[in-house]
C-alpha positions as CSV (number, residue, x, y, z in Angstrom):
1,X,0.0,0.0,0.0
2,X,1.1,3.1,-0.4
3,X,0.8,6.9,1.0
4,X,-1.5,7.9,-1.6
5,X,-3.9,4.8,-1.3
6,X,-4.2,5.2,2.0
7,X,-5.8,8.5,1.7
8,X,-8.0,7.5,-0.7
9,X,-10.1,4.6,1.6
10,X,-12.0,7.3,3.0
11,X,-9.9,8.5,6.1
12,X,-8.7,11.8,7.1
13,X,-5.1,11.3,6.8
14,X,-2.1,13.4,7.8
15,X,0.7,12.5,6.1
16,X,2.9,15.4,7.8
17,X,1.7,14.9,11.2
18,X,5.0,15.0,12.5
19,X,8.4,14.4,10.8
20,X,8.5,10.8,11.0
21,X,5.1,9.7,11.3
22,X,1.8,9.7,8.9
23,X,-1.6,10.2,11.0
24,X,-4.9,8.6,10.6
25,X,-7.3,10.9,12.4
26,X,-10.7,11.5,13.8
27,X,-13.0,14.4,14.9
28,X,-12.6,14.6,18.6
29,X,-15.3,14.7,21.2
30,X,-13.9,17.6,23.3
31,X,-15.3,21.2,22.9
32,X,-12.9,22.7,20.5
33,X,-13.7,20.2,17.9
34,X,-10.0,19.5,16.9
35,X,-8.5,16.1,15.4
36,X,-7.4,13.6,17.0
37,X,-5.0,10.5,16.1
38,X,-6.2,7.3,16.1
39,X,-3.8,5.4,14.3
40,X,0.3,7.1,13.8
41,X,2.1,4.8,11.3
42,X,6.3,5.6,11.4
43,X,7.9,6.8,8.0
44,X,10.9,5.8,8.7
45,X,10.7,2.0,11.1
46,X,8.9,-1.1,9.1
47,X,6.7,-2.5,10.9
48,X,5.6,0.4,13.2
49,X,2.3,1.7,13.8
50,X,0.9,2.7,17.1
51,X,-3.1,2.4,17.4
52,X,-4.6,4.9,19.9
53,X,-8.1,5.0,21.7
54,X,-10.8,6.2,20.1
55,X,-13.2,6.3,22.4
56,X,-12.6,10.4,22.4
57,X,-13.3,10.5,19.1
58,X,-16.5,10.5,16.7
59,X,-15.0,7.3,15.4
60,X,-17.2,4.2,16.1
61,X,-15.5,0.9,16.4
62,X,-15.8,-0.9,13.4
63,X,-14.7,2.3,11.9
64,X,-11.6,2.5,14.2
65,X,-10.9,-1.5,13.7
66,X,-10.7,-0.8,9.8
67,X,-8.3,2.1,10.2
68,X,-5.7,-0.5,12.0
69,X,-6.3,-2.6,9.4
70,X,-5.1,-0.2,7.1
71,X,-2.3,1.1,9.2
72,X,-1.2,-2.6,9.6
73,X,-1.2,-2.8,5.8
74,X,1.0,0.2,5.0
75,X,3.4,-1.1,8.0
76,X,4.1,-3.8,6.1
77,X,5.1,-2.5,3.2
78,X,8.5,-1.7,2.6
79,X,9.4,2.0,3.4
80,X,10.7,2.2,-0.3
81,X,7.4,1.1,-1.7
82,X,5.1,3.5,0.1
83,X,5.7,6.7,-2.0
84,X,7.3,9.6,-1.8
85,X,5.6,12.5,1.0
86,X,8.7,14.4,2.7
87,X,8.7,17.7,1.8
88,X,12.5,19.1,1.7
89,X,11.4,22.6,0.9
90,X,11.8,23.8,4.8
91,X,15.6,22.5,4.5
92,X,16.3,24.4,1.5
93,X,14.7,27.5,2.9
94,X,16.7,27.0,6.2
95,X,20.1,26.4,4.6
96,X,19.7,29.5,2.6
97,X,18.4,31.2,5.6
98,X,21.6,29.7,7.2
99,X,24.0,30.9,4.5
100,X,22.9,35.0,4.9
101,X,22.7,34.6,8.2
102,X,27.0,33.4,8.0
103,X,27.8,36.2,5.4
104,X,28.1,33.1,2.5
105,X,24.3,34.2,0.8
């Protein structure tokens, strides 16, 4: 499975939640109405997905059951195999940032 497929079963999926993890998430139940994870799937460790509890969320359990599933999947496949979804831009910007900053812009 890849990035792109995964987004496409239906889920709202992060795939920049943090720098080395995608996000499957779900409307939470609290008052401000944010997202919440309820499934983090590493980018860079096969075999690595964390399932959370979703009992906070507007997720209902065969809903939440079918998001592991597809977690589990894309864990499985090799890291070389899931797509490309780091964006590099931010380093580029920085380095140049970086260079003026040391006189070398």
């Amino acid at each position: 499975m890849t990035y792109e497929e995964l987004k496409k079963k239906g889920f709202d999926v992060n795939l920049h939640y943090s720098i080395n993890e995608v996000a499957i998430l779900a409307t939470s139940l609290d008052t401000f109405g944010g997202d919440e994870p309820v499934v983090t799937i590493s980018k860079v460790e096969p075999f690595n997905y964390h399932p959370r509890d979703y009992r906070d969320t507007m997720l209902d359990l065969e809903d939440w059951q079918e998001a592991v599933k597809l977690a589990q999947e894309l864990a499985l496949t090799p890291l070389n195999e899931r797509g490309w979804v780091y964006n590099n831009d931010w380093i580029k910007k920085a380095q140049k940032a970086l260079r003026g900053i040391l006189g070398r812009g």
